[in-house]
N, C-alpha and C positions, 0 to 999 in steps of 0.2 A: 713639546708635543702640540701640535697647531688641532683648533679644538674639529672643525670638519675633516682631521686626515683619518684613513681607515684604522690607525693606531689607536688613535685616540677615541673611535668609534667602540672597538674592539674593548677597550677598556670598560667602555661606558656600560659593555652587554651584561658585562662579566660583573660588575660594579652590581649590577641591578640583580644579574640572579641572584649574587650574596647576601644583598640589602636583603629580597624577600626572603631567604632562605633564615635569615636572623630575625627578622618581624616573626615568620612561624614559630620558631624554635626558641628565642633567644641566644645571647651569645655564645655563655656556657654551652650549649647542646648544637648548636652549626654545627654542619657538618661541611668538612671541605670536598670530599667525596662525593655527599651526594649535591651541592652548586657545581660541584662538576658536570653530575649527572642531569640536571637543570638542563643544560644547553649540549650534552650530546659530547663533552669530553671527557678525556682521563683526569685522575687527578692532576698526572705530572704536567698536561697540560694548562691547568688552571693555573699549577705551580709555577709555572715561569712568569706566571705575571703577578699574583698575588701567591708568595709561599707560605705563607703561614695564616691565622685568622686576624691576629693582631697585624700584620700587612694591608687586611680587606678593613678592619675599621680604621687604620689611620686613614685610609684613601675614599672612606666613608666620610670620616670629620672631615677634611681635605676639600671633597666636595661640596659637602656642606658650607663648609665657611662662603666659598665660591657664591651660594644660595642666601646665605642671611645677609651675603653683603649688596646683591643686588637685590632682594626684598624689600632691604634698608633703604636702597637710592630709590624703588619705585615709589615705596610710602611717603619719602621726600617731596619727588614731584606731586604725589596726590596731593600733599598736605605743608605744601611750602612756604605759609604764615602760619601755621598750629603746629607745634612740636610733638602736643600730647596728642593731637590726632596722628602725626607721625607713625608716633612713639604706637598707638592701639595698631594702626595699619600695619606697620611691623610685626604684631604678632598674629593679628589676623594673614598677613600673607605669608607667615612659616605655617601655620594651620593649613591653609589652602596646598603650599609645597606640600606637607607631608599627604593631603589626600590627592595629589596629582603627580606625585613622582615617588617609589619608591626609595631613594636613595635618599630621598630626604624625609621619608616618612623611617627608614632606619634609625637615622641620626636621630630624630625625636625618641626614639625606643633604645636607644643605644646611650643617649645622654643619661636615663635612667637606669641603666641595667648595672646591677651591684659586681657583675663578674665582669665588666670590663673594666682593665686596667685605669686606672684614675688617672694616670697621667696623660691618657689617650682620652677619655672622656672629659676630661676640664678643659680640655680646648674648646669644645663647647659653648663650654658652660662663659669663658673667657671671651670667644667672641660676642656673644650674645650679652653680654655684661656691657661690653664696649659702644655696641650698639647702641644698647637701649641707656647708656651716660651721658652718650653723644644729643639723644633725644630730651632730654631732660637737660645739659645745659644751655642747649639752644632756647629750650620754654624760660629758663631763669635769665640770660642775656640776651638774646636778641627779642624774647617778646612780655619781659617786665613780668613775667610769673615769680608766683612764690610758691615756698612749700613749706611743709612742717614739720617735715625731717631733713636733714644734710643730705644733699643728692648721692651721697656714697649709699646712706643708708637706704633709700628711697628706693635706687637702683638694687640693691637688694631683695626689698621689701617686693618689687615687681617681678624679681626674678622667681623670688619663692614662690608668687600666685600664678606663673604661667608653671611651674613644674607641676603644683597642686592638681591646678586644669586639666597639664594631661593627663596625670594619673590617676585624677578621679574618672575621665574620660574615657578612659580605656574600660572602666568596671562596671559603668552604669550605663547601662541599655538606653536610658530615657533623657540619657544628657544631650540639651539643647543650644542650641546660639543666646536662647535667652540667659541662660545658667551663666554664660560667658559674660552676657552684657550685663547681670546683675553684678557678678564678682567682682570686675574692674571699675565698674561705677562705685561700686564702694570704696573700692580702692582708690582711687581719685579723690572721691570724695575725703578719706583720711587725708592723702594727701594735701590737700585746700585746693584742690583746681575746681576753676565755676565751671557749670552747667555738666558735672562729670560725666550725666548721664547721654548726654545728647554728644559730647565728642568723644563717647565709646562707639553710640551706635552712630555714627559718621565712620569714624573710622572702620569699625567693621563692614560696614554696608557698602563702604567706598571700595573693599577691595572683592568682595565677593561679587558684586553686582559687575565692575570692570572686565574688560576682556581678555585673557590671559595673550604675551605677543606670541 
């Protein structure tokens, strides 16, 4: 499906009213009826393109991936001598996706939701893993970093602080950029990278201040 044909358009509509349809709701309670009713269809006609719910999240993650892996090459080019500034940029710009595109703000709400099947959401959880490995042995081999854990565990250890984020994120009213920039600085700092604090807030200031293309 060529990503400008009206197919593929069509897709994209349909994509979005379910994403917000599952941000309101969550997945358990979506209703396929009413993303139908979203956009002015019957169900049968949602059906033929998405028949079922687990249909609409596979084509959720699906998308997503599409999203963290061009997040991943922009944070590159921001940050193509620093891996760990990379590495922040990357998750500073799934933040940024999920408040600028629904379908990626799904996928962030979807990665956490207990009623989606596991094996549809660890894809997820898989690309994002990959990502942020890839970031982290670049810091180790191409730019003479250390750390203080085995980068398996490291990549872990960052994956569980961006889940934390957003779940604390979601509950507290008063949750700010600084709360982000604190978190990660320390977690850097565990990690042993210098000046933890200054290549968090590089990397997040690099991707929010940028201009989306």
């Amino acid at each position: 499906m060529l990503p400008d044909s009206p197919a593929h358009r069509t897709r994209l509509r349909l994509l979005t009213a379910a994403s917000e349809e599952m941000i309101e709701r969550g997945y358990a309670a979506a209703s396929l009826s009413r993303i139908a009713a979203r956009l002015g269809l019957t169900k049968g006609a949602l059906g033929h393109h998405f028949p079922t719910k687990q249909d609409i999240a596979i084509a959720v993650f699906d998308r997503a991936d599409e999203i963290a892996v061009q997040v991943a090459e922009d944070a590159r080019r921001l940050f193509p001598d620093s891996a760990m500034r990379g590495c922040i940029a990357y998750f500073a710009g799934l933040a940024r996706a999920g408040a600028a595109d629904p379908i990626a703000a799904a996928w962030l709400a979807l990665y956490q939701d207990r009623s989606v099947p596991v094996e549809i959401a660890r894809r997820g959880y898989v690309t994002s893993r990959d990502v942020v490995a890839g970031f982290l042995a670049d810091h180790l081999s191409r730019e003479g970093g250390e750390l203080r854990m085995p980068p398996a565990q490291a990549t872990l250890f960052l994956q569980l602080l961006v889940s934390g984020e957003l779940a604390i994120a979601r509950f507290l009213t008063d949750y700010s950029a600084q709360n982000a920039v604190d978190s990660f600085a320390t977690a850097l700092t565990g990690l042993g990278v210098p000046d933890a604090e200054a290549v968090v807030i590089d990397g997040i200031q690099a991707v929010w201040t940028s201009s989306p293309e």
